[in-house]
TIVO-171097 format. One record per residue (C-alpha): x, y, z; residue in one letter. Coordinates in steps of 0.25 Angstrom, whole numbers, plus 5000, padded with zeros to 4 digits. Each point is the difference from the previous one (the first is absolute). Layout:
BEGIN
PT,X,Y,Z,A;
...
# end
This chain:
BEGIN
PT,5000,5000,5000,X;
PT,5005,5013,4996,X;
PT,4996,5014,5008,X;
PT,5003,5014,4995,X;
PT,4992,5013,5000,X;
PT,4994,5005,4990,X;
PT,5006,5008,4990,X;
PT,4998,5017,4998,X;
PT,4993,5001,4986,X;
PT,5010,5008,4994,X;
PT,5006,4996,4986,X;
PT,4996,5005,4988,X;
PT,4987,4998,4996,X;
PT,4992,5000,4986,X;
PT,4997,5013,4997,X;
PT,4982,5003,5000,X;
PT,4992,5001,4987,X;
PT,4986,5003,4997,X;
PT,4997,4984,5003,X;
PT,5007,5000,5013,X;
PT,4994,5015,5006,X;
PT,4987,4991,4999,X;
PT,5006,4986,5008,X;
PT,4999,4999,5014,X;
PT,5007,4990,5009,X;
PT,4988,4992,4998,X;
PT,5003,4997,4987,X;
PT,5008,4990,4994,X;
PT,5014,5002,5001,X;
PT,5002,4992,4986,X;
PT,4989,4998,4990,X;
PT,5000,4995,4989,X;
PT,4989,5001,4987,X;
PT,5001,4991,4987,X;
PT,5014,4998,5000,X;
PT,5006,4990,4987,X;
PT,5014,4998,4996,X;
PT,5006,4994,4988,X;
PT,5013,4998,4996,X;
PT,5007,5000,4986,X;
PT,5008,4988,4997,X;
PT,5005,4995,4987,X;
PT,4989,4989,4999,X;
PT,4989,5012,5003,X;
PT,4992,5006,5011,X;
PT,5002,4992,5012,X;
PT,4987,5004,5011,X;
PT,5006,5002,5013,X;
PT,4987,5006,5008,X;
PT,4985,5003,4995,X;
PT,4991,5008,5009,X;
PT,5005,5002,5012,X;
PT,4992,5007,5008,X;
PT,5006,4999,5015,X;
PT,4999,5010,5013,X;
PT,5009,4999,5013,X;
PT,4998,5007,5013,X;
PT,5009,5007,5009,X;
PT,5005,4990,5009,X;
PT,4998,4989,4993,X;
PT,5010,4988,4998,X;
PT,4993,4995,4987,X;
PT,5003,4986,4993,X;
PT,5003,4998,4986,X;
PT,5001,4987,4997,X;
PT,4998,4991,4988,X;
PT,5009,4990,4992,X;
PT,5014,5004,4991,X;
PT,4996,5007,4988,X;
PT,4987,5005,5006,X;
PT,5004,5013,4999,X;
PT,5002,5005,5015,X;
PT,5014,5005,4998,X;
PT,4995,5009,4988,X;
PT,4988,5005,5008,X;
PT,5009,5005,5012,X;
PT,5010,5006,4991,X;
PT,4988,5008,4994,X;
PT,4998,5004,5014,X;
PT,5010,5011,5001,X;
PT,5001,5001,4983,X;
PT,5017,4992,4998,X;
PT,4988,4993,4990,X;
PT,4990,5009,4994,X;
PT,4986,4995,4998,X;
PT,4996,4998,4984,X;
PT,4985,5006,5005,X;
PT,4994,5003,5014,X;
PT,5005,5010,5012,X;
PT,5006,4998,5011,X;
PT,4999,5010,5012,X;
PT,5011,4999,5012,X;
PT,4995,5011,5011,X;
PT,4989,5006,4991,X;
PT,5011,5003,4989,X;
PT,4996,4994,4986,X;
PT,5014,4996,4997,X;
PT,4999,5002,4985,X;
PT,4997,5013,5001,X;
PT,5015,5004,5009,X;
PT,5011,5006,4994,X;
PT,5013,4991,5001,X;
PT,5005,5009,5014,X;
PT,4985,4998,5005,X;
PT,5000,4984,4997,X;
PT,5014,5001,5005,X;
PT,4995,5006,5013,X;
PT,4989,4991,5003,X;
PT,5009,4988,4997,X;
PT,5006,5004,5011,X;
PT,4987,4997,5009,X;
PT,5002,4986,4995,X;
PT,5011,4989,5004,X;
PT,5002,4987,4993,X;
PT,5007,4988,5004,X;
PT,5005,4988,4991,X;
PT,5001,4985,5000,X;
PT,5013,5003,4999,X;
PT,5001,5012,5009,X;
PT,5009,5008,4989,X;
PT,5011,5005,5010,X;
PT,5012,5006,4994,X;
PT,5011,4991,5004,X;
PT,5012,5010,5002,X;
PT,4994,5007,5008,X;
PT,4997,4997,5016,X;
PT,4986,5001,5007,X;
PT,5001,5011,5005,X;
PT,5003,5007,4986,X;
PT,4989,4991,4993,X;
PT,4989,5005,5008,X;
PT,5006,5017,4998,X;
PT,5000,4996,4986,X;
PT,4986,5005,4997,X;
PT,5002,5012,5009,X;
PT,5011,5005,4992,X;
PT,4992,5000,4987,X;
PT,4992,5010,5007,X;
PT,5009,5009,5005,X;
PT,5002,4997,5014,X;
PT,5012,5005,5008,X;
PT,5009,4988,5003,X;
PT,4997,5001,5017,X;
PT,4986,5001,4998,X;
PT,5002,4989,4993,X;
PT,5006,4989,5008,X;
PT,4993,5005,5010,X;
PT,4987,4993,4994,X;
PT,5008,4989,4995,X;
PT,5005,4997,5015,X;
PT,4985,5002,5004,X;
PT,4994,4991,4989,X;
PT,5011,4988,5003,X;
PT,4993,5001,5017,X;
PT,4986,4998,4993,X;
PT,5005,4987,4992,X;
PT,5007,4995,5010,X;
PT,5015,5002,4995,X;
PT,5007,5012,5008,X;
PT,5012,4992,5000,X;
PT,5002,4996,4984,X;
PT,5002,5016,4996,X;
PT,5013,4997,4994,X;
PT,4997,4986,4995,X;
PT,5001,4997,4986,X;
PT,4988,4992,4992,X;
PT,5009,4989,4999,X;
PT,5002,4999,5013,X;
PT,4986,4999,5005,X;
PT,4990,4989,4999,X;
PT,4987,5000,4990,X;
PT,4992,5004,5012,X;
PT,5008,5012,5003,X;
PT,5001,5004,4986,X;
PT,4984,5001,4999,X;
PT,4999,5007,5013,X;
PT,5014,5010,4994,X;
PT,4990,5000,4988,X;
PT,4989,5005,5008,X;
PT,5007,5011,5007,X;
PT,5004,5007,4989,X;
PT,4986,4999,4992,X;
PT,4995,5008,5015,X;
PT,5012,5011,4998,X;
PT,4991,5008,4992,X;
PT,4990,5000,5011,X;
PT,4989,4992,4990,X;
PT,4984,5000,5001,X;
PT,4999,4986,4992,X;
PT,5011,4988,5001,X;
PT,5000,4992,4986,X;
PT,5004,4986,5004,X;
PT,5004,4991,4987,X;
PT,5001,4986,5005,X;
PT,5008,5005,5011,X;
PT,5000,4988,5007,X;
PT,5001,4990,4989,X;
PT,5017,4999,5001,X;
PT,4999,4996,5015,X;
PT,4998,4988,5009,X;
PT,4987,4998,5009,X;
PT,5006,5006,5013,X;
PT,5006,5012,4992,X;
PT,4987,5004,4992,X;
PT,4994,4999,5012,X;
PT,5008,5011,5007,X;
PT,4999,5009,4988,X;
PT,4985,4997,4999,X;
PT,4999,5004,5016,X;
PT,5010,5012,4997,X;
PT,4989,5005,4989,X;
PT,4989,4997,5011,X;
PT,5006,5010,5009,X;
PT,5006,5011,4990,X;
PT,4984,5001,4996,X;
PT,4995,5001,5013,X;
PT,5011,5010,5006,X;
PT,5004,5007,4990,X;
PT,4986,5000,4991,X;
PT,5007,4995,4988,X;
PT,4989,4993,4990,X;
PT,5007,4990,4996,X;
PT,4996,4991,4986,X;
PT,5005,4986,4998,X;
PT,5002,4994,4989,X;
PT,5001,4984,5001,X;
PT,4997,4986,4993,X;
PT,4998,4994,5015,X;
PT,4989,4999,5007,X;
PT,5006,4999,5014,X;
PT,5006,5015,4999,X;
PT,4988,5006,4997,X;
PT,4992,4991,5012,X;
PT,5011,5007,5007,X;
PT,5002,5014,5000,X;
PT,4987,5003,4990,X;
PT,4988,5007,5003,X;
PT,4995,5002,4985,X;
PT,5003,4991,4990,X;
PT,4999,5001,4985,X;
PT,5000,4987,4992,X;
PT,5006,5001,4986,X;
PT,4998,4990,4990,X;
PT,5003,5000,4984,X;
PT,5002,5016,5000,X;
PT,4987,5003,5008,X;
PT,4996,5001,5012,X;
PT,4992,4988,5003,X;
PT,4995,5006,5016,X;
PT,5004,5010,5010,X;
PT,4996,5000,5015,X;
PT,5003,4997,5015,X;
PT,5010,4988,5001,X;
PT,4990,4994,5009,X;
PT,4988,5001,4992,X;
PT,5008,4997,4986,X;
PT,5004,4988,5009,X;
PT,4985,4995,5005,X;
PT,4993,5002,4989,X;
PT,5010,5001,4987,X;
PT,4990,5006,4987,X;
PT,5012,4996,4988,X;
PT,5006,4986,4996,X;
PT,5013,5009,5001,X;
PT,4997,5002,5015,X;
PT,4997,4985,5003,X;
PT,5012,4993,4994,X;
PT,5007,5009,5012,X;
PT,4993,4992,5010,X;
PT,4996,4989,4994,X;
PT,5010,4989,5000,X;
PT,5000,4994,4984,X;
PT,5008,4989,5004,X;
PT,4993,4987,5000,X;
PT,4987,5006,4998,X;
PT,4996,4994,4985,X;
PT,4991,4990,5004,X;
PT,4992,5007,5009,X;
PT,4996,5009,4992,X;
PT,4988,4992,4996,X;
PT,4995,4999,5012,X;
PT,4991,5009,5009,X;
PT,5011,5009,5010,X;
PT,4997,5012,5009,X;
PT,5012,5010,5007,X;
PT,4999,5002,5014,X;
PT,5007,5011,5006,X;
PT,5003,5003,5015,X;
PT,5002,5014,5002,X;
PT,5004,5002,5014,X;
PT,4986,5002,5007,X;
PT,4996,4985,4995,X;
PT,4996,4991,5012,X;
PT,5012,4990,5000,X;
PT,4989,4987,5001,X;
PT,5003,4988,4993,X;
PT,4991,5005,4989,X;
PT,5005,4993,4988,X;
PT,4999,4986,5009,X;
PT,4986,5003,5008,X;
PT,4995,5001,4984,X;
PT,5005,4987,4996,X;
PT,4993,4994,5013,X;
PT,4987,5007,4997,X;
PT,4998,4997,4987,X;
PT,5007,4986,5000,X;
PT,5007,5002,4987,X;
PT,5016,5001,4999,X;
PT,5008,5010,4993,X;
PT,5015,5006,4994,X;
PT,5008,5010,5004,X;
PT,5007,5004,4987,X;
PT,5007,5010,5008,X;
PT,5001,5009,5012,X;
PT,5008,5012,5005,X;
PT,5001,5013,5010,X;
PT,5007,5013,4999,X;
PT,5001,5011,5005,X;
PT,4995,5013,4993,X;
PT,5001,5012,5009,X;
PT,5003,4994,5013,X;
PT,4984,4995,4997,X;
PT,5003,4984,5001,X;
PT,4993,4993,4986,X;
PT,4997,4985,4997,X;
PT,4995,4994,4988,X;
PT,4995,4985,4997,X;
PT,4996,4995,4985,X;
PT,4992,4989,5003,X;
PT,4993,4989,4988,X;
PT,4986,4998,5004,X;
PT,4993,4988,4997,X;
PT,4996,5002,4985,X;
PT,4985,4998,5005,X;
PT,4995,5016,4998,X;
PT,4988,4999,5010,X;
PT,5011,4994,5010,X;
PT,5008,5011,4996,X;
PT,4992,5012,5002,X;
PT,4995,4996,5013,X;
PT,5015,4997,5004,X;
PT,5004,5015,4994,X;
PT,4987,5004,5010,X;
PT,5005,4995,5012,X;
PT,5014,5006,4997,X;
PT,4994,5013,4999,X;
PT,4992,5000,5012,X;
PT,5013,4998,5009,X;
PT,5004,5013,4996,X;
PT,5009,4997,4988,X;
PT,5004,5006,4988,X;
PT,4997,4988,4991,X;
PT,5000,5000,4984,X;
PT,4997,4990,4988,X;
PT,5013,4998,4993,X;
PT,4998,4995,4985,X;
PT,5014,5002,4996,X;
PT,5015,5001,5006,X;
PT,5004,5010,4986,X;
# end
């Protein structure tokens, strides 16, 4: 656990427009409207996104997750405009983005850090220099400087790595090196691209916590870009499912969980392993949620109804400190059997839905 105060809101900040007189602090910090983007490669127009339409509170930790090639990556590198959109808008802070002159872009830029897979640290220069780096760009004199730099390395937990080189320190502390810089600027919004994905268990879940706590001290909306479901059950709030250059659903991680609306949001919790012959039969998805009553439930059914069923498969996580569980069971095949087992599920006060298939 890392603790630090919050930080004094003092960096350069995106400079207002028209759009952004009107926004309050009520209103998203980044939206997003119709957003497409194509490429041109030698073999022709390659679709990236289509119609993007996505909004992102202030204080948010918001998942993006999706398969490799979904498009995720491209979508956060729309967020601060290193890739502009073929159509749409994009608003940081009430800004329409595409309507900024280069210094005003540059500026809101500025109000948002990005981390890497591959934390991106230059390699001749220590941790201490990485982390003034972004400082200098803007000007900064050089004591003000490593005076932030020595203060960010307290809130990532490395006061004593200040003179180390990348080299010389571990993935985990690269990230966390990675991170510090990415705040020097004092950000509104931390754009997180597979930050996580380069690093063991015990390390990414370091990082995640670090994230956690930079959010809630510092006040930092953090997006997280991801291709696994255990980093956004994590840290995640909001999550935004991608799929095939779309977005396939948006929502609360727990709800999206309960009651997932897209096949791209049940492959992420439905184990496909194992399943293909049961998908003719009659299943249904029980999901604990944390004020279920812990009975027996599943085994006082099979007495009561004196039919036997399978357990395809069953799971628990923990989505924002709010303990979830989920059974997929194979019902009997008998439809009248069925319903009235679905019934009784229900009236114990569970979340219980008719699974047809596990795509």
């Amino acid at each position: 656990m890392y603790y630090f105060r919050r930080a004094d809101r003092v960096g350069s900040q995106p400079p207002k427009n028209e759009m952004s007189d009107i926004m309050s602090e009520n209103d998203p910090i980044i939206r997003i409207e119709g957003l497409h983007k194509t490429f041109q490669t030698k073999d022709g127009e390659v679709r990236a996104l289509e119609n993007i339409d996505l909004s992102i509170e202030r204080g948010d930790i918001f998942g993006i997750i999706g398969v490799s090639g979904a498009g995720k990556s491209t979508l956060v590198r729309c967020m601060n405009f290193l890739e502009r959109p073929t159509q749409g808008k994009v608003y940081f802070d009430g800004s329409d983005l595409a309507q900024l002159s280069e210094r005003e872009l540059y500026a809101a830029r500025q109000s948002m850090g990005m981390i890497f897979q591959q934390f991106n640290l230059l390699m001749q220069r220590t941790a201490l220099q990485n982390i003034c780096f972004p400082m200098e760009i803007t000007g900064g004199k050089k004591a003000d400087n490593q005076a932030r730099a020595r203060e960010l390395l307290e809130v990532v937990g490395l006061p004593d790595k200040a003179n180390a080189y990348p080299s010389q320190l571990s993935g985990g502390q690269r990230q966390r090196i990675a991170i510090a810089r990415a705040l020097a600027t004092k950000p509104k919004v931390l754009l997180c691209d597979e930050a996580t994905s380069a690093l063991d268990p015990n390390t990414t879940k370091d990082v995640l916590a670090l994230l956690k706590d930079i959010n809630k001290n510092l006040g930092v909306t953090v997006v997280v870009i991801t291709h696994e479901m255990a980093v956004v059950e994590e840290i995640c709030n909001k999550v935004a499912v991608i799929d095939e250059h779309v977005i396939a659903e948006t929502g609360e991680v727990g709800e999206v969980f309960t009651r997932p609306q897209s096949a791209a949001a049940r492959r992420l919790f439905y184990h496909s392993e194992n399943t293909e012959h049961f998908k003719s039969a009659a299943c249904c998805r029980i999901v604990f949620d944390g004020t279920s009553s812990y009975e027996p439930v599943v085994a006082d059914m099979v007495l009561k109804f004196h039919r036997p069923v399978n357990i395809i498969f069953a799971d628990s996580k923990n989505i924002g400190g709010k303990a979830f569980g989920q059974i997929v069971l194979q019902l009997t095949g008998d439809p009248e059997t069925d319903g009235r087992m679905i019934e009784y599920l229900r009236s114990k006060g569970l979340a219980v839905e008719e699974v047809n298939d596990f795509a």
